[in-house]
PDB file of N, CA, C and O in Angstrom:
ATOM      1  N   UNK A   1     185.725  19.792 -99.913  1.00  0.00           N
ATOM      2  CA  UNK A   1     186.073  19.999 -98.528  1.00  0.00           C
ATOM      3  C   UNK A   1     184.900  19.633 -97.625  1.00  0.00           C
ATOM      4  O   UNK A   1     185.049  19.261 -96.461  1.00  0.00           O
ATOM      5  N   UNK A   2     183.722  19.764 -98.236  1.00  0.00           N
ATOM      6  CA  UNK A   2     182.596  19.150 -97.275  1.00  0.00           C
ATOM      7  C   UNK A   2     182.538  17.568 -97.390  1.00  0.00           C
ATOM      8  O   UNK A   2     181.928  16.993 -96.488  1.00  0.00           O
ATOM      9  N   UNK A   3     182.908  17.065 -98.050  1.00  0.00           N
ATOM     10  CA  UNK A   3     183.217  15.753 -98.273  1.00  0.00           C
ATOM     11  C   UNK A   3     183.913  15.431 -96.969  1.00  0.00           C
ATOM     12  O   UNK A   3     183.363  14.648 -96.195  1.00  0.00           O
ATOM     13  N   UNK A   4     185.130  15.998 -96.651  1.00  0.00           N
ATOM     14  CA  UNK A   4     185.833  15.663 -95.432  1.00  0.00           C
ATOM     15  C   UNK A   4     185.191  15.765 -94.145  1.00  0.00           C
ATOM     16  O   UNK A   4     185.427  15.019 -93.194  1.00  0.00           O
ATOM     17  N   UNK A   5     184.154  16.970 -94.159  1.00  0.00           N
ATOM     18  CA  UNK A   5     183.391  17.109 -93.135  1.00  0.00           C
ATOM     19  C   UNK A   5     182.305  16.217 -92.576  1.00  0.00           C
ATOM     20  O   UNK A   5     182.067  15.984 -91.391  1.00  0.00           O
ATOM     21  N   UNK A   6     181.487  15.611 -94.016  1.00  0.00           N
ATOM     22  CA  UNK A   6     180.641  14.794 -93.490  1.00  0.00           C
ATOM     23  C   UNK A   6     181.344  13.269 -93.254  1.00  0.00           C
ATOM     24  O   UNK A   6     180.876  12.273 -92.703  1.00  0.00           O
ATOM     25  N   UNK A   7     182.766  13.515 -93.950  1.00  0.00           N
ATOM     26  CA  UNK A   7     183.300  11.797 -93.547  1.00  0.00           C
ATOM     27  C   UNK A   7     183.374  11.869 -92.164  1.00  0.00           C
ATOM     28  O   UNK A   7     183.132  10.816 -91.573  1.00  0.00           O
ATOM     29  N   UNK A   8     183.824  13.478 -91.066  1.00  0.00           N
ATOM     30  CA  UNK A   8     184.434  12.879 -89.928  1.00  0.00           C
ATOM     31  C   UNK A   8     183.146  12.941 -89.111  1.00  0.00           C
ATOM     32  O   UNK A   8     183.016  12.460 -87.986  1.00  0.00           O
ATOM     33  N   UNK A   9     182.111  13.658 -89.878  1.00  0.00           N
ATOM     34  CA  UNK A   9     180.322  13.538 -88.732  1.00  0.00           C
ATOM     35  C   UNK A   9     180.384  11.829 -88.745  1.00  0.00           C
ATOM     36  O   UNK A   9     180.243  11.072 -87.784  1.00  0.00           O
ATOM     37  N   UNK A  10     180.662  11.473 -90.258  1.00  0.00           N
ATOM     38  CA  UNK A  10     179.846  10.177 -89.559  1.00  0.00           C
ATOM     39  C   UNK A  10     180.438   9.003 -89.302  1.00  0.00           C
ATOM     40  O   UNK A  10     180.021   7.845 -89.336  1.00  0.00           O
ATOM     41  N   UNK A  11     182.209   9.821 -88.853  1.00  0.00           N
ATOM     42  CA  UNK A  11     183.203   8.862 -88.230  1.00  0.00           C
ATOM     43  C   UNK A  11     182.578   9.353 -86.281  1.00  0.00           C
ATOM     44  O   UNK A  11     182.066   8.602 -85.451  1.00  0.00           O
ATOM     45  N   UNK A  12     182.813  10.402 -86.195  1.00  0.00           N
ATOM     46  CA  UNK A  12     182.085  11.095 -85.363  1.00  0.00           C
ATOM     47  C   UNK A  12     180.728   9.955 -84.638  1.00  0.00           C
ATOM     48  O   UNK A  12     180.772   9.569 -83.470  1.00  0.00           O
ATOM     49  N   UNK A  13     179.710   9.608 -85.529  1.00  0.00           N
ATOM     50  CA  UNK A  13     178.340   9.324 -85.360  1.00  0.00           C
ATOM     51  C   UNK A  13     178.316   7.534 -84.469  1.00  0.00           C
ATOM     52  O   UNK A  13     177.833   7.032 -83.454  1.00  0.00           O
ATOM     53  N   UNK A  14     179.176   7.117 -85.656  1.00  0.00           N
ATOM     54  CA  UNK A  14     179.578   5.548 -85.654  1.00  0.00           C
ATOM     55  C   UNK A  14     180.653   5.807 -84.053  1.00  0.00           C
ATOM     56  O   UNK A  14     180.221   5.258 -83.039  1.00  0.00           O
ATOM     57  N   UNK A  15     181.490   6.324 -83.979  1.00  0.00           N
ATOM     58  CA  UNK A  15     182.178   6.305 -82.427  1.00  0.00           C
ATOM     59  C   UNK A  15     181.283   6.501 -81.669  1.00  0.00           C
ATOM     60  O   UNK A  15     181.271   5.863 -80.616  1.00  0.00           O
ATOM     61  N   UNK A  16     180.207   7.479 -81.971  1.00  0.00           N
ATOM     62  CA  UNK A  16     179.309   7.515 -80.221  1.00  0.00           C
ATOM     63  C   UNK A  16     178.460   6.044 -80.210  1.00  0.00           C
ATOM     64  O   UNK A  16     178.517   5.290 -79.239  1.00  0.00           O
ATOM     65  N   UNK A  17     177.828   5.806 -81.177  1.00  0.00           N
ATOM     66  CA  UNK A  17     177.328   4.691 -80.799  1.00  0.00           C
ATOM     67  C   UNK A  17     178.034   3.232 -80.254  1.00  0.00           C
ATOM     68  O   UNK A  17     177.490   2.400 -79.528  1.00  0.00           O
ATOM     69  N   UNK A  18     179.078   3.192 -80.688  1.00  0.00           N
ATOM     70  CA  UNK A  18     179.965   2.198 -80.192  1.00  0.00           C
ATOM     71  C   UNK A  18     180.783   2.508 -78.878  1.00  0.00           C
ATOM     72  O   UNK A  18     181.632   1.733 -78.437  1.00  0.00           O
ATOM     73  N   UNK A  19     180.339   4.109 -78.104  1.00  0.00           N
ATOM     74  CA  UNK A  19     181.011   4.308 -77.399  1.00  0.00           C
ATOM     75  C   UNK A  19     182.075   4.822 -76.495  1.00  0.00           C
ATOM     76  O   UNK A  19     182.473   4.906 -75.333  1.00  0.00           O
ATOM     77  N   UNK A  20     182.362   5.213 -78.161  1.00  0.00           N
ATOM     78  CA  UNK A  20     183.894   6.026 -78.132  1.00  0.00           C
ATOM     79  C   UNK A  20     183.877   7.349 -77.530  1.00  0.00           C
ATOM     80  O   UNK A  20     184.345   8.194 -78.293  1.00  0.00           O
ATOM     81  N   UNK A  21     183.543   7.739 -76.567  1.00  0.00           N
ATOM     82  CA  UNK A  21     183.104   9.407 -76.480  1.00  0.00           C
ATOM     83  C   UNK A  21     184.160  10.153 -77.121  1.00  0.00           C
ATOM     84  O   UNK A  21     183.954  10.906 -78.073  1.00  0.00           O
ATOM     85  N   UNK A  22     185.770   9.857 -76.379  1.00  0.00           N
ATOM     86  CA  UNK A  22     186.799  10.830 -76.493  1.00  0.00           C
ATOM     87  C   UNK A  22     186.840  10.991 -78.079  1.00  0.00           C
ATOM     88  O   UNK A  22     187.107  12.093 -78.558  1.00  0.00           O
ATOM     89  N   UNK A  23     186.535   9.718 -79.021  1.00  0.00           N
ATOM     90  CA  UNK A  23     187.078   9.434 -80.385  1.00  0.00           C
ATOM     91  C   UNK A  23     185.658  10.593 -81.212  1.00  0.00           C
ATOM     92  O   UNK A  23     186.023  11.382 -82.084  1.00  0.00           O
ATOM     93  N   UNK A  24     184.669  10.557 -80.946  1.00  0.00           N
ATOM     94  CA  UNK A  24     183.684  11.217 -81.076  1.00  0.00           C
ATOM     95  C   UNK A  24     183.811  12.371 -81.178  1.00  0.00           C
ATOM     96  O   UNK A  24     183.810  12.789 -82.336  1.00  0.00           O
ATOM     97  N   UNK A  25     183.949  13.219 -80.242  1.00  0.00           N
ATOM     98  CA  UNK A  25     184.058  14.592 -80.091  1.00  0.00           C
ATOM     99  C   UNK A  25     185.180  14.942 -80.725  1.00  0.00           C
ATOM    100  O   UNK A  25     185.097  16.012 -81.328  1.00  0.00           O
ATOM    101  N   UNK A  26     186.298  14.330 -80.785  1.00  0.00           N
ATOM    102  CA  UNK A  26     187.620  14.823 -81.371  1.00  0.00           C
ATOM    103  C   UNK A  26     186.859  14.982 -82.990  1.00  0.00           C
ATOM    104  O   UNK A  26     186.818  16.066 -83.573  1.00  0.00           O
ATOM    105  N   UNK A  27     186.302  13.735 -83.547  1.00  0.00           N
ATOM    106  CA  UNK A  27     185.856  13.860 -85.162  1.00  0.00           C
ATOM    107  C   UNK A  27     185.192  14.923 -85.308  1.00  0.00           C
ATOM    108  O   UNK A  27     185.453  15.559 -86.329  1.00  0.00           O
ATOM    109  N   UNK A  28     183.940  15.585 -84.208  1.00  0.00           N
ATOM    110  CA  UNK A  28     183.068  16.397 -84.531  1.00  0.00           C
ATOM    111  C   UNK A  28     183.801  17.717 -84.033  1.00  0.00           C
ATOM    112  O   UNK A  28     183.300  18.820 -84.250  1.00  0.00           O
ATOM    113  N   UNK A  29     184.899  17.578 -83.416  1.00  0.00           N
ATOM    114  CA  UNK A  29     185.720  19.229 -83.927  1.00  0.00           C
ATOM    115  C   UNK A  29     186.388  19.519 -84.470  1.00  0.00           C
ATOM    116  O   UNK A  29     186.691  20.711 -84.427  1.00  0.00           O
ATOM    117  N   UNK A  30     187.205  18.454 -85.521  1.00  0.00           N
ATOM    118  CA  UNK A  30     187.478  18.547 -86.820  1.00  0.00           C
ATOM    119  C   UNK A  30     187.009  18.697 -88.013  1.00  0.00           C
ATOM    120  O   UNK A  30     187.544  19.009 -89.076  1.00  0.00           O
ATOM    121  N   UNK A  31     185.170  18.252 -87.503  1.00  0.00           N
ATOM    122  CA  UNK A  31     184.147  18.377 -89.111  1.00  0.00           C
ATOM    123  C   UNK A  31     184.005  19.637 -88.911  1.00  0.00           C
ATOM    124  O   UNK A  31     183.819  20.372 -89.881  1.00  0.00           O
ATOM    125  N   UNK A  32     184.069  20.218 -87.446  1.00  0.00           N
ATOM    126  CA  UNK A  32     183.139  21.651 -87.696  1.00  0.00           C
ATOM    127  C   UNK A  32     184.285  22.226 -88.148  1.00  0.00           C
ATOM    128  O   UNK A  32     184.125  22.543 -89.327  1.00  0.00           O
ATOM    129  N   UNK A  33     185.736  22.599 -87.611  1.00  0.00           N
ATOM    130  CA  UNK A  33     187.067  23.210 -88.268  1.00  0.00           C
ATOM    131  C   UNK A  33     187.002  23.382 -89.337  1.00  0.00           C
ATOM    132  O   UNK A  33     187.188  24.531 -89.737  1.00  0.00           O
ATOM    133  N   UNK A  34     186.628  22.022 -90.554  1.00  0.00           N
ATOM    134  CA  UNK A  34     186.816  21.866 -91.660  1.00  0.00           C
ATOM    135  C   UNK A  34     185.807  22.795 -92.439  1.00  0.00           C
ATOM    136  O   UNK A  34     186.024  23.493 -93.430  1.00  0.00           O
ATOM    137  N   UNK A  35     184.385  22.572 -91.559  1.00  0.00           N
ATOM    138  CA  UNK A  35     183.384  23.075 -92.352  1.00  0.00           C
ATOM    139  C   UNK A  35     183.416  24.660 -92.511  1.00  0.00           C
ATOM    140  O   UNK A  35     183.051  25.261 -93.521  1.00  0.00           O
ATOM    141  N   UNK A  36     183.921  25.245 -91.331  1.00  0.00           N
ATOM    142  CA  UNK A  36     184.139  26.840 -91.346  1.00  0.00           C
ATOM    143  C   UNK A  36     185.343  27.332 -92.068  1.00  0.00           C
ATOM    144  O   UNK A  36     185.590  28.494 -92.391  1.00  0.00           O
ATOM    145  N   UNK A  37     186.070  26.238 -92.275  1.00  0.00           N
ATOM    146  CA  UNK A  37     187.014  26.724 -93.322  1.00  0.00           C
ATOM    147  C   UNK A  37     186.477  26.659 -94.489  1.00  0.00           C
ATOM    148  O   UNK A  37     186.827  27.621 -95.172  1.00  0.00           O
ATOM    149  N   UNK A  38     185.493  25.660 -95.244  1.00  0.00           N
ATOM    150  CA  UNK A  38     184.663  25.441 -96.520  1.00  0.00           C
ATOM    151  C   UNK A  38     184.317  26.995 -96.841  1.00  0.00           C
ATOM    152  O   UNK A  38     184.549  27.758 -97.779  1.00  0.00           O
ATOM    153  N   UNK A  39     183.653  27.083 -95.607  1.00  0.00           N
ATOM    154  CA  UNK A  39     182.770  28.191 -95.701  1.00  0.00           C
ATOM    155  C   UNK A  39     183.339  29.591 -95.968  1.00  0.00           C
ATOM    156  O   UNK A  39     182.736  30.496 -96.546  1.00  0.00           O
ATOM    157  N   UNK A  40     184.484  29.642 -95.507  1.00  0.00           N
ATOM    158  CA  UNK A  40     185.160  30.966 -95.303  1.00  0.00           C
ATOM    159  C   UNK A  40     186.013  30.642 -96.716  1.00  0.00           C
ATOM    160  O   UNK A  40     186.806  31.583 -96.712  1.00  0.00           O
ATOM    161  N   UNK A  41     186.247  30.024 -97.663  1.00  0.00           N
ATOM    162  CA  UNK A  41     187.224  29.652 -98.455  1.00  0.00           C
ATOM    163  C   UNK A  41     185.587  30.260 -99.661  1.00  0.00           C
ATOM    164  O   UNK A  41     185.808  31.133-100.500  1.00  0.00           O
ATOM    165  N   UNK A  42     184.286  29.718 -99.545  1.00  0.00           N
ATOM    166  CA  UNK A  42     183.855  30.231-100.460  1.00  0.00           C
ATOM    167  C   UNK A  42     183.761  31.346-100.638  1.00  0.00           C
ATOM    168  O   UNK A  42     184.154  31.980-101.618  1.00  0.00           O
ATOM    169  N   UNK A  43     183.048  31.847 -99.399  1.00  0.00           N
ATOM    170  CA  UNK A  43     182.805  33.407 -99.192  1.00  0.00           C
ATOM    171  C   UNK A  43     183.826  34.040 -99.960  1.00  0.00           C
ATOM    172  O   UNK A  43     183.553  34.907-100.790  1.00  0.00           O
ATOM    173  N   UNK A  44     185.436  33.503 -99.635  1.00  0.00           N
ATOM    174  CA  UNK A  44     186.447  34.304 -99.996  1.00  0.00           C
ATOM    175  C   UNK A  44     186.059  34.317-101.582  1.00  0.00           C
ATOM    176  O   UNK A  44     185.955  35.335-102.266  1.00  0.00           O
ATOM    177  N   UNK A  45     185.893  33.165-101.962  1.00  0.00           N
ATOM    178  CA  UNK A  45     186.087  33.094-103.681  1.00  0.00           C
ATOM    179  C   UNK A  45     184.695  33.718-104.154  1.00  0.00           C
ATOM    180  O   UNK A  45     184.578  33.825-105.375  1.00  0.00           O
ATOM    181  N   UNK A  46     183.862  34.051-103.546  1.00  0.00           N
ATOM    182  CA  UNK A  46     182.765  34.874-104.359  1.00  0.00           C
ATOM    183  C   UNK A  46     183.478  36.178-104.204  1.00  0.00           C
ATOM    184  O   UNK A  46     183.528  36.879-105.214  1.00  0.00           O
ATOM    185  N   UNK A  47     184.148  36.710-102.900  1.00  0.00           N
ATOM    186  CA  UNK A  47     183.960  37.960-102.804  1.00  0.00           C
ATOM    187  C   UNK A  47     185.083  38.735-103.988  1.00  0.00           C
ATOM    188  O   UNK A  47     184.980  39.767-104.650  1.00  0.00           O
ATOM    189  N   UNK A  48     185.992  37.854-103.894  1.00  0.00           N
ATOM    190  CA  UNK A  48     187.400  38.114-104.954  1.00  0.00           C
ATOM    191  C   UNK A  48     186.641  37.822-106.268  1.00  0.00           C
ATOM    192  O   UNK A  48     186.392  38.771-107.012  1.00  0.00           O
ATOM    193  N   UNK A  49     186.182  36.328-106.668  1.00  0.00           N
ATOM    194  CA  UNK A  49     185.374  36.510-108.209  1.00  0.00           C
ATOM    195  C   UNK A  49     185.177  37.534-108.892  1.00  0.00           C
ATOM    196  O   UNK A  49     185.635  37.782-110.007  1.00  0.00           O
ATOM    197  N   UNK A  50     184.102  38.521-107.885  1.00  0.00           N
ATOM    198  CA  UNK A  50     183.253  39.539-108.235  1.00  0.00           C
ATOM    199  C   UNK A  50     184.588  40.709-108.558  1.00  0.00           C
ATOM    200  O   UNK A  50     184.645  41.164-109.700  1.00  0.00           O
ATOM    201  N   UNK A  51     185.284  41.011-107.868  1.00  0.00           N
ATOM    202  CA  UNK A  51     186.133  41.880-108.336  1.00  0.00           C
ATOM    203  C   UNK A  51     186.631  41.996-109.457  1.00  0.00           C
ATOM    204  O   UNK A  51     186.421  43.059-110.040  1.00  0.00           O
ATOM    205  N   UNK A  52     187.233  41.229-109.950  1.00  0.00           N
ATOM    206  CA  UNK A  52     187.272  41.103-111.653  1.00  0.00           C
ATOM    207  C   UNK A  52     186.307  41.654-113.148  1.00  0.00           C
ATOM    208  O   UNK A  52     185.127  41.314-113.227  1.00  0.00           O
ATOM    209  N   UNK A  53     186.669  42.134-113.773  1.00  0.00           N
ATOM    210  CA  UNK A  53     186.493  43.118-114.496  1.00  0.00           C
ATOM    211  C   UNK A  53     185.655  42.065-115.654  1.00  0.00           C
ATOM    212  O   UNK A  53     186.311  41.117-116.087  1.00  0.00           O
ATOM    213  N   UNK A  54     184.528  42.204-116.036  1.00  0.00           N
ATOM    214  CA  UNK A  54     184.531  41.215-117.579  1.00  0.00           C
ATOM    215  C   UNK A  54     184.559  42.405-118.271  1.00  0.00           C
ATOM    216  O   UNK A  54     184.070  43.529-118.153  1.00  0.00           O
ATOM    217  N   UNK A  55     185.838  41.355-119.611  1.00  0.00           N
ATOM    218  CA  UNK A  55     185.770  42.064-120.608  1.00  0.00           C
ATOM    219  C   UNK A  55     184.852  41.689-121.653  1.00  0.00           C
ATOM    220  O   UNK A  55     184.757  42.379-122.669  1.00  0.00           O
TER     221      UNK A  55
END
């Protein structure tokens, strides 16, 4: 999922330099969307992991 994030930074990166403002900002609030979902998707899976019992 960070894969997706850094594809749209540096779809994101390549539009500002060429210009694109509107195309720009739209990518870089979809990388960050993506990335706080990464983030919140791990958190989730450590916090549930740990719950589990080893036998």
């Amino acid at each position: 999922m960070f894969g997706w994030a850094i594809t749209f930074l540096i779809i994101a990166l390549i539009a500002a330099v060429l210009g694109f403002g509107g195309i720009a900002g739209t990518a870089v609030g979809i990388a960050k969307i993506i990335a706080v979902v990464a983030i919140v998707l791990f958190i989730a899976s450590l916090i549930f992991g740990r719950g589990r019992s080893r036998i």
